[in-house]
C-alpha positions, 0 to 999 in steps of 0.5 A: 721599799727604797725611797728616792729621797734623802733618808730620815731614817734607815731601818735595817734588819730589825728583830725583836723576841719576847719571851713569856713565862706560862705553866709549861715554861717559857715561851719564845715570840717573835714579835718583828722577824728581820724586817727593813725600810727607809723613810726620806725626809718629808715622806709619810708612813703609815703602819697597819695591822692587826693586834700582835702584829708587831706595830708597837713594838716597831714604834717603840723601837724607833723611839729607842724605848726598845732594843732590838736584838739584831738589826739597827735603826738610823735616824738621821735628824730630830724626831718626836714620838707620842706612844701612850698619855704622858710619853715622856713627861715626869709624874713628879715635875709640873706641867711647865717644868715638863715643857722646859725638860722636852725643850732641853731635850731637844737642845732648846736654850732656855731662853728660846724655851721662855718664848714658846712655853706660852704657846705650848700651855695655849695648844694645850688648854690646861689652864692653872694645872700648868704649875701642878704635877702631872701625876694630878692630871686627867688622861685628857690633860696629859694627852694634850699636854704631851701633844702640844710639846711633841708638835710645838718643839720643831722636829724632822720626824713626828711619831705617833701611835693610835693617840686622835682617838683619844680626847674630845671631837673638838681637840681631835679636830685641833691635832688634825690640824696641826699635824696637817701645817706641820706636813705643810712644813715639809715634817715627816710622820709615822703613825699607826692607827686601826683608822684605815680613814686616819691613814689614807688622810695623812700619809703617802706610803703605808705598810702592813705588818703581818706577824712581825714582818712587813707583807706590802709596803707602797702607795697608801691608797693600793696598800689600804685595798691590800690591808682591806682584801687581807683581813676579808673586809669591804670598805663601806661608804664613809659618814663624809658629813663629818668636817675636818675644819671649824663649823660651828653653825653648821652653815655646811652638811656635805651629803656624798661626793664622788668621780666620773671614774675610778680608772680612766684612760689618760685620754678620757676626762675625769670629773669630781663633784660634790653634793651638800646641803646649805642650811644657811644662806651665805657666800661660799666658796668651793674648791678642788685638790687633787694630788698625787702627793706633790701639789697637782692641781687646785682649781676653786669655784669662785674663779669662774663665778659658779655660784653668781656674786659668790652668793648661794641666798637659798637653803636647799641641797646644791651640786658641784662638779669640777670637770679635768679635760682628757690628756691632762694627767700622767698614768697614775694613782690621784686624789681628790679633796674639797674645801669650803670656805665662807671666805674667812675660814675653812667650814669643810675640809676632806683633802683625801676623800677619793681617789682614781688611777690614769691608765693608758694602752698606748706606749704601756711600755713606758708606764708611766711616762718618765724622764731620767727615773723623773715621774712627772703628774701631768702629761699635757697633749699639745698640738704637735706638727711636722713639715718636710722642708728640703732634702737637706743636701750640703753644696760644696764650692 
């Protein structure tokens, strides 16, 4: 699949095979056939798979830990990757002689190094094991140090391989976050993970890979229903009362959210509502993202005072429902997300939880409506009038 934008990284051609000893000899595998694609800059990929489809040996290949036997990689910028605990650090150096190693990597001079390394020990948490070898350090403590380096040092790519489920659900929650501002920033990534939830989370494409080679490659949302049809699975609802943002208290338990429809004529509303709990009295806002991956919409409750003086002063299940008119979106795949904020912080965040397509019989010809290859994400029906005015004909004198 060509991206439109401009290439981060170029991917022609590539083949890797193993070759195995076993009681009857060797043994050839073929762990990537020929395969190709392109990443652009600011764009997002994830990669499924099932085990020994070829999705490390891919990343490995990328991050130029492997040769592949035919084919080429082009990376045009800097990138990052974080394939297993330690990637990339020396066992023998200490924590704070391996920042300043990845710095100098990267082409940091090593006064600007001094001014980051707080910053980076800081993410990391590890305390005074900052000036011991790493080879002292837990899992735990690598991953968060290795983490914290890849995603502080400014990068165009960003790769990572299966690592958020590594760690405590607290620091997990603290990675998310930091690659969500790094994303923000405009920073490609490419991630693998079995987390079908991870990828629909963080990336706009996603490719499947099937025996080394790549079999669907699109939208993440079309591409995950391919993945799921492939390997026989149904997607079963999602526990939604985890929070992707800070809510110590508890103040917020979200219980279900959903839409009106999940393929909707581009002439007919569409509606997403959200159902919580409230287990402490507080002012709360709400508000709703829906995105095609280039920041469509975000309409927020306390706009329109849904919930009077932003206060909700009673305990109880609320609620919520955000209501798009007709002729709004273009013909498309959208994604809808919510926020709760207690007006200081974030108590919830799921800002790809659902998803809907716009469709349309009339001019299906033009799917979708576009402009010199240009998609646009809205497509507005305003009023439009014709009047017949004159004949037109010119008097000559």
């Amino acid at each position: 699949m060509m991206t439109t934008q401009d290439p981060l990284i170029q991917v022609e051609g590539v083949a890797k095979r193993f070759q195995l000893q076993n009681a009857q000899g060797k043994e050839y595998i073929d762990a990537l056939s020929p395969l190709s694609f392109e990443l652009g800059r600011g764009e997002t990929l994830g990669i499924m798979g099932q085990n020994g489809s070829g999705k490390s040996t891919l990343l490995k290949i990328l991050s130029g830990i492997l040769k592949p036997d035919s084919g080429q990689v082009k990376i045009y910028g800097t990138f990052a990757a974080i394939l297993d605990l330690g990637f990339g650090m020396v066992p023998e150096f200490t924590g704070r002689e391996n920042i300043f190693l990845a710095g100098s990597m990267a082409g940091y001079k090593k006064r600007l190094m001094r001014a980051m390394v707080e910053e980076i020990i800081d993410f990391a948490e590890i305390g005074d094991f900052i000036d011991q070898p790493v080879r002292h350090y837990s899992n735990g403590m690598y991953l968060r140090l290795a983490f914290a380096i890849k995603t502080l040092l400014q990068v165009d790519l960003l790769i990572l391989d299966e690592i958020m489920t590594v760690g405590d659900i607290r620091f997990q929650e603290k990675c998310k976050l930091k690659i969500q501002q790094l994303l923000r920033q405009g920073a490609s990534l490419i991630i693998v993970s079995h987390s079908l939830r991870e990828i629909a989370e963080y990336t706009h494409r996603a490719l499947i890979l099937d025996h080394g080679r790549i079999v669907a490659d699109g939208e993440t949302m079309s591409v995950i229903d391919t993945y799921e049809a492939r390997s026989g699975l149904k997607r079963q609802k999602e526990d939604v009362s985890v929070n992707f943002a800070s809510d110590p208290d508890h103040c917020i338990t979200v219980l279900d959210y959903w839409v009106s429809a999940h393929q909707a004529q581009i002439e007919e509303p569409v509606t997403a509502s959200i159902r919580f709990r409230v287990n402490k009295p507080g002012q709360y806002d709400l508000m709703i993202y829906i995105s095609d991956f280039s920041n469509v919409l975000l309409s927020d409750s306390f706009s329109y005072r849904v919930t009077p003086e932003y206060s909700i002063t009673t305990e109880g299940i609320y609620e919520c429902s955000c209501h798009v008119p007709p002729n709004f979106f273009n013909v498309g795949t959208f994604y809808v997300g919510f926020i709760i904020s207690d007006g200081h912080s974030s108590l919830y965040e799921n800002m790809r939880c659902l998803s809907f397509g716009v469709t349309s019989s009339y001019h299906a010809w033009i799917r979708p409506w576009s402009m010199n290859d240009k998609k646009f994400s809205l497509k507005p029906s305003f009023d439009w009038h014709m009047q017949y005015r004159s004949t037109g004909d010119k008097t000559i004198s």
